[in-house]
C-alpha positions in Angstrom: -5.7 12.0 12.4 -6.6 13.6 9.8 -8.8 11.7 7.4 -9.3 13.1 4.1 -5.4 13.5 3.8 -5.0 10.1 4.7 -7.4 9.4 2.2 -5.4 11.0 -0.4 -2.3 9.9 0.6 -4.1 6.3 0.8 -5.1 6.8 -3.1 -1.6 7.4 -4.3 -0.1 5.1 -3.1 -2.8 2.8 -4.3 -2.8 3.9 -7.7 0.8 3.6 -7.6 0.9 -0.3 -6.5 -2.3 -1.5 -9.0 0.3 0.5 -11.7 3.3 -1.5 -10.5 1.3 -5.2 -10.2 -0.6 -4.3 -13.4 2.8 -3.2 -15.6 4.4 -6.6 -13.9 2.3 -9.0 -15.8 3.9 -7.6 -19.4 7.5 -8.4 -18.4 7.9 -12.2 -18.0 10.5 -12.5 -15.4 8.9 -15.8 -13.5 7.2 -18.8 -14.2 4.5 -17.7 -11.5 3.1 -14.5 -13.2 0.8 -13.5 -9.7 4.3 -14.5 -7.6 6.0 -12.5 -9.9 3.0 -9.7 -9.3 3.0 -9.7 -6.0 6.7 -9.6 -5.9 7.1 -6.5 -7.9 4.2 -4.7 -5.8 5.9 -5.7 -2.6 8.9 -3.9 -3.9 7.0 -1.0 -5.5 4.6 -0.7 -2.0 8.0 0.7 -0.1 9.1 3.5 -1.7 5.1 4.1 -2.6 4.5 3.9 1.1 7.0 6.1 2.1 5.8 8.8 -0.8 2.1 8.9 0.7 3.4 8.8 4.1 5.5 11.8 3.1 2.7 13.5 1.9 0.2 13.1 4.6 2.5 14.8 6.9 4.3 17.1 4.9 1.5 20.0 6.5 2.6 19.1 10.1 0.1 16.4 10.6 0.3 14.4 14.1 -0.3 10.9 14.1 0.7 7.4 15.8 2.6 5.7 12.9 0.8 2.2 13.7 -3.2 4.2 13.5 -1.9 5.7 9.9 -0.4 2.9 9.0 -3.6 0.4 9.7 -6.1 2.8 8.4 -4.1 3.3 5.1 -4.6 -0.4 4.9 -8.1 -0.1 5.7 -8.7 2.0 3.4 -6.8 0.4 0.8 -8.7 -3.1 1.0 -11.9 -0.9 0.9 -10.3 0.3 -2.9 -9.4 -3.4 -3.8 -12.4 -4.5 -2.7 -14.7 -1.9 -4.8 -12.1 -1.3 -8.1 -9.2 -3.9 -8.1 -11.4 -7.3 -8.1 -14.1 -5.9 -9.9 -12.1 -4.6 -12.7 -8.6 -6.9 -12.8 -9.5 -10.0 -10.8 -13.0 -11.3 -12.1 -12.6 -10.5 -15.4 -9.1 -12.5 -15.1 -10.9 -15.5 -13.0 -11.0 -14.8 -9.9 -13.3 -13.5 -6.7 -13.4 -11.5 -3.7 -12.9 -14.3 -1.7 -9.6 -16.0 -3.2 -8.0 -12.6 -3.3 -8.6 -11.3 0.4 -7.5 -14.6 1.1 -4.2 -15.0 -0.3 -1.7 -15.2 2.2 0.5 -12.6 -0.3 -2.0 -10.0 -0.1 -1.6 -9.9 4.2 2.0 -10.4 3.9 2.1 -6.9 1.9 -0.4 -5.8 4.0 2.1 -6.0 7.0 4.6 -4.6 4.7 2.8 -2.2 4.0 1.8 -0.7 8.0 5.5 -1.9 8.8 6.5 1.1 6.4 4.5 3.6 7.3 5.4 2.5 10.9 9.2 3.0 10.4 8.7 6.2 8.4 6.6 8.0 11.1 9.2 6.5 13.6 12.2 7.4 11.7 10.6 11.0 11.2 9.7 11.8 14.3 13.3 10.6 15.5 14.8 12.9 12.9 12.5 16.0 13.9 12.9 15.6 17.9 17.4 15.6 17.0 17.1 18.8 15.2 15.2 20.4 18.1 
């Protein structure tokens, strides 16, 4: 694997989903603001996930799809756990521990390896027909 371009391909699509969860809470759609959140950063993580999956093999790079996918996770709690709760969550009310425990934030977790799964799968599929 190659780590600092999962890294970077981690961060983007990091940056990408605080954006989308951040930019949901100014457009009331839902009575539940963090449903509503987590709603719109379930649907932003997919295409987001696809885009730094994209990138971290557009130089050829060789991985399992369920390693990337896990340690893009991995690395992307590491980033909630040192920028997003400090800077969005406590000052809003809550902690480390109510936000790595919400079922929603596993859910898009799984979401989250499930798409870099099926990309890897579906590209690798899509490389081996052309051959």
């Amino acid at each position: 694997m190659e780590i600092k371009r999962a890294i970077l391909a981690t961060s983007i699509v990091w940056v990408l989903g605080v954006s989308a969860y951040i930019l949901s809470h100014f457009v009331k759609i839902m009575d539940n603001p963090e449903l509503q959140a987590n709603v719109v950063l379930t649907l932003a993580l997919i295409p987001s996930a696809i885009l730094g999956t994209k990138f971290y093999y557009k130089n050829g790079a060789h991985t399992n799809g369920f390693k990337l996918g896990v340690f893009m996770f991995l690395i992307t709690i590491g980033l909630d756990a040192l920028i997003t709760v400090p800077v969005f969550i406590i000052p809003a009310g809550g902690d480390h521990l109510s936000f790595f425990s919400d079922p929603g934030f596993w859910i898009i977790g799984l979401v989250y390896i499930l798409v870099v799964i099926l990309y890897t799968g579906i590209r690798s599929k899509m490389r081996t027909s052309k051959l």
